[in-house]
VOLUM-56706 format. One record per residue (C-alpha): x, y, z; residue number from 1; residue in one letter. Coordinates in steps of 0.5 Angstrom, whole numbers. Layout:
<pts>
X | Y | Z | NUM | A
...
</pts>
This chain:
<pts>
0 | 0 | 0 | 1 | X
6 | 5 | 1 | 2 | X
8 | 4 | -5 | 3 | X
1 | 6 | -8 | 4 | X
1 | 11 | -4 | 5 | X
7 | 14 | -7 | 6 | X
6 | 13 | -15 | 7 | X
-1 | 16 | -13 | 8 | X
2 | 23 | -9 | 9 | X
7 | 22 | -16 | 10 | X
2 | 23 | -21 | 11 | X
-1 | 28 | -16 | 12 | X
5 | 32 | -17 | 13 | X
6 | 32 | -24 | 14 | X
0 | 34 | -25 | 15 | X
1 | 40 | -20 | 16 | X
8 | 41 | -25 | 17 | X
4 | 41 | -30 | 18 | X
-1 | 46 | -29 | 19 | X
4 | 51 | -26 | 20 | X
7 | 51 | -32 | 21 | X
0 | 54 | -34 | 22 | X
1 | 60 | -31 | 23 | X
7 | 62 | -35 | 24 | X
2 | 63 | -41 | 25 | X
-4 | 67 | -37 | 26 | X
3 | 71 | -35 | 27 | X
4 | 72 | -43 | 28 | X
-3 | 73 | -45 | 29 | X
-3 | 78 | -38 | 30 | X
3 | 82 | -41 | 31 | X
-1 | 84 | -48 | 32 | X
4 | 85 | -54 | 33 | X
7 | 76 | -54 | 34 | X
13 | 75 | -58 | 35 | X
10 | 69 | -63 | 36 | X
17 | 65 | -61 | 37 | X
16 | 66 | -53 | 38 | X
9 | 64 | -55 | 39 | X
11 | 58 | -58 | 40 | X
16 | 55 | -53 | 41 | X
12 | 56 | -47 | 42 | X
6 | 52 | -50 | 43 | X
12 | 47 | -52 | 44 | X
14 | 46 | -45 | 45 | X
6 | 47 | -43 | 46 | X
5 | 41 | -48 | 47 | X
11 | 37 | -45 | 48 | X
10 | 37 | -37 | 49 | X
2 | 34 | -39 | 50 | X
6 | 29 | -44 | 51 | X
10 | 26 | -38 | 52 | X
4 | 26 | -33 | 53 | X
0 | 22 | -39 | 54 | X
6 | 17 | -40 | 55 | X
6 | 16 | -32 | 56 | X
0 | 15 | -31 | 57 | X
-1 | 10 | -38 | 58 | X
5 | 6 | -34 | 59 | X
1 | 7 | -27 | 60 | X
-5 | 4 | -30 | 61 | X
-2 | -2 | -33 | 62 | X
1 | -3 | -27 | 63 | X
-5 | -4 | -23 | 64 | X
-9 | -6 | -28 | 65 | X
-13 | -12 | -25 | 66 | X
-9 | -19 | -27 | 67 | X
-3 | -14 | -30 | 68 | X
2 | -16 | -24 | 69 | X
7 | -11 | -26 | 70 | X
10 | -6 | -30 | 71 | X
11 | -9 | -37 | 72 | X
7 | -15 | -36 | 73 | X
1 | -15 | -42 | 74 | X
-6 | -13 | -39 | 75 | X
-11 | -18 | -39 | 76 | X
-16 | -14 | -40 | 77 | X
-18 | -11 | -48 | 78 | X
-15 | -5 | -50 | 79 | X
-18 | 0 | -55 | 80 | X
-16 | -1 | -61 | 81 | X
-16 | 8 | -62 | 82 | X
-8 | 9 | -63 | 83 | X
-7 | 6 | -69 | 84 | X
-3 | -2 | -72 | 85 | X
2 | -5 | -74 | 86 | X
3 | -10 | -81 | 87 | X
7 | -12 | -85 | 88 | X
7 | -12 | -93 | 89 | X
10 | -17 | -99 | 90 | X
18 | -16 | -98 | 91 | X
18 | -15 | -92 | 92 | X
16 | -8 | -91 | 93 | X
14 | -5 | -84 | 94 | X
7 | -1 | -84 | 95 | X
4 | 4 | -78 | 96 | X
-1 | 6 | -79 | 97 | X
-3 | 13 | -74 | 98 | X
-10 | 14 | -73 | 99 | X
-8 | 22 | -72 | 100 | X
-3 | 27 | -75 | 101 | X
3 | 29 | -73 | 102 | X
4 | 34 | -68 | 103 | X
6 | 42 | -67 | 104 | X
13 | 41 | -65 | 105 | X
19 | 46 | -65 | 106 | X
23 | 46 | -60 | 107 | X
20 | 39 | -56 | 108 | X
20 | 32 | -58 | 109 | X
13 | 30 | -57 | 110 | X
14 | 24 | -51 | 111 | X
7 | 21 | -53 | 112 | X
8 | 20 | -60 | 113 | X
14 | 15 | -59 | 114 | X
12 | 12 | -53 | 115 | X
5 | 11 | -58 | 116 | X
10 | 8 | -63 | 117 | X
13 | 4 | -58 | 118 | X
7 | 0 | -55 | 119 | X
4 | -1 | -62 | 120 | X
11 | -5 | -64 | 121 | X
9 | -8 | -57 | 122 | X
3 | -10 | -59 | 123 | X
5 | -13 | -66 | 124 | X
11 | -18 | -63 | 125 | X
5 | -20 | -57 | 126 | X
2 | -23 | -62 | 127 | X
7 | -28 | -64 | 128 | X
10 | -24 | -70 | 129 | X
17 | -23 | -71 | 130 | X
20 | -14 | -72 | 131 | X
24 | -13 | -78 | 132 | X
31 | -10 | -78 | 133 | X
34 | -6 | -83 | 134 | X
41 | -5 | -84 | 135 | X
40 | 1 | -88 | 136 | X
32 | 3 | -88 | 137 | X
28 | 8 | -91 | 138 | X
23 | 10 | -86 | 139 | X
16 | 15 | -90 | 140 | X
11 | 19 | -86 | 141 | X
4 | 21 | -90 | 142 | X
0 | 24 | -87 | 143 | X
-7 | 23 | -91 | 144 | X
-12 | 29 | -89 | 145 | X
-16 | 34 | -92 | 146 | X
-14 | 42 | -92 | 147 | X
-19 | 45 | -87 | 148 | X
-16 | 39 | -82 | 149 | X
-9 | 40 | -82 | 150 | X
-6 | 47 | -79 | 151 | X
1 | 46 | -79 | 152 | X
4 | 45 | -86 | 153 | X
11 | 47 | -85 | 154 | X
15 | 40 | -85 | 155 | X
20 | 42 | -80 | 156 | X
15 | 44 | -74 | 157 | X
11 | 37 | -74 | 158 | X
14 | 32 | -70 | 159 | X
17 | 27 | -74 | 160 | X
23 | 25 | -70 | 161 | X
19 | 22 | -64 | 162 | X
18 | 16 | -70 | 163 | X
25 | 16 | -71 | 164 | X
27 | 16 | -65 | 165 | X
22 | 9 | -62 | 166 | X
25 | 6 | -68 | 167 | X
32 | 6 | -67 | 168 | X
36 | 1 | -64 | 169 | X
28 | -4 | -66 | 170 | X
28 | -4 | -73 | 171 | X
34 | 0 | -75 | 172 | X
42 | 0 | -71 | 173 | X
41 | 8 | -72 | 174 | X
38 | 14 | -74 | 175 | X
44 | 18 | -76 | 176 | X
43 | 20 | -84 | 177 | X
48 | 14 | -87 | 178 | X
43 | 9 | -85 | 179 | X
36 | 13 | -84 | 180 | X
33 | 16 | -90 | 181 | X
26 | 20 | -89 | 182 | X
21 | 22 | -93 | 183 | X
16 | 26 | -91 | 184 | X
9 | 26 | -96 | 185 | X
2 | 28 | -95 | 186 | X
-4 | 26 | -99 | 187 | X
-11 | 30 | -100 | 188 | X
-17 | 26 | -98 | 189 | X
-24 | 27 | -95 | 190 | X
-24 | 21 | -91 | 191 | X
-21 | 21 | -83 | 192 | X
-14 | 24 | -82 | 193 | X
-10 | 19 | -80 | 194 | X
-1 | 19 | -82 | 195 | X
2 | 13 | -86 | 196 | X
8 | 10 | -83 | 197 | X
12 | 6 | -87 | 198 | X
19 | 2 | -86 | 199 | X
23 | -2 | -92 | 200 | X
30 | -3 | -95 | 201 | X
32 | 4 | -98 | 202 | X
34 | -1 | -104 | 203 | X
27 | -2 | -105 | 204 | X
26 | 6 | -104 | 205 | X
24 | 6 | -112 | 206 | X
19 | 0 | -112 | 207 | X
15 | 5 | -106 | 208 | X
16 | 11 | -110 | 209 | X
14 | 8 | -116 | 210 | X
8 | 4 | -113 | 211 | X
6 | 11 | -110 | 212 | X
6 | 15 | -116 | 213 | X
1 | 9 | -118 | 214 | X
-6 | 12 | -116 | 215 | X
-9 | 4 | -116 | 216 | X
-2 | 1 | -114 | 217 | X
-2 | 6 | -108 | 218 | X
-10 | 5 | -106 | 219 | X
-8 | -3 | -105 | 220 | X
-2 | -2 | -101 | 221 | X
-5 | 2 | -96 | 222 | X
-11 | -2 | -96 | 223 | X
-7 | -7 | -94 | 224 | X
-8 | -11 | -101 | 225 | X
-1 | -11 | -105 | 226 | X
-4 | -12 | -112 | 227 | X
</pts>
């Protein structure tokens, strides 16, 4: 019981740190005229501190999750499928699929997105089924949405590089530019947004672009369906 009292009176001080870190926005609003770059990184640390208390308190729950038994151990009970899967396609590439866009981040990585990455390759290896690993890897990010529902088109203000970071030493030896190559793409639709993951041999970067320019090819991969 002292052990739970202690996480609990943990996640109650993240959550404090957190809100603290709110006052530093009233403080901006308060003081009129905001400098946009003071504005943006205060909102990025304000993100940051609620970020951590969402993974503690994720690794909390799975701790004391009836039938769990600690930390690390998989829940008996069923999750809900909202963050996205995992599959593999023909050739043995590597496909994740989002079910969000990839977040604002200037100066903060976003903890969250990694962490997501992470638990669904878990996930994937908890079902018996076995990761690839490239030695040299080219890894594609396609966000599928609409205009009216992406805010953010500048490509170095989202945050790819938690995806990179999750994969590292799991499905790739590095993420340094010899052996990662990385891709950022984005597809207009209508449907839901969600973002594309794919992982494959940068020797087999034509046949992905190539099929991608493919408007048939393209809607069979992504289906799941390698036509």
């Amino acid at each position: 019981m002292n052990d739970m009292k202690r996480d609990m009176t943990r996640i109650q001080e993240l959550v404090g740190d957190a809100f603290s870190q709110t006052g530093s926005l009233v403080a901006l609003v308060n003081g009129g005229q905001m400098n946009p770059n003071k504005l943006q990184k205060t909102l990025e640390q304000t993100m940051e501190q609620f970020e951590r208390s969402a993974l503690e308190l994720r690794r909390l729950c799975e701790q004391y999750s009836p039938g769990v038994g600690g930390f690390s151990r998989k829940s008996v009970l069923h999750a809900i499928d909202v963050t996205g899967s995992v599959e593999e396609f023909g050739y043995g590439w590597l496909h994740i699929t989002l079910n969000t866009l990839l977040p604002h981040c200037r100066y903060q990585t976003p903890n969250w997105l990694s962490d997501t990455i992470s638990r669904l390759l878990d996930g994937y290896e908890a079902c018996g089924k076995e990761l690839p690993f490239y030695r040299r890897a080219l890894l594609v990010i396609d966000e599928h949405t609409a205009l009216e529902g992406r805010h953010i088109f500048d490509q170095d203000n989202k945050g790819w590089k938690a995806i990179s970071n999750a994969i590292k030493g799991r499905l790739i030896p590095d993420d340094d530019q010899h052996t990662l190559a990385v891709a950022l793409l984005s597809t207009e639709v209508k449907e839901q947004d969600c973002c594309h993951i794919t992982v494959l041999p940068q020797s087999d970067a034509h046949d992905f672009f190539a099929a991608h320019s493919s408007d048939y090819a393209f809607g069979c991969f992504y289906s799941g369906r390698w036509c």
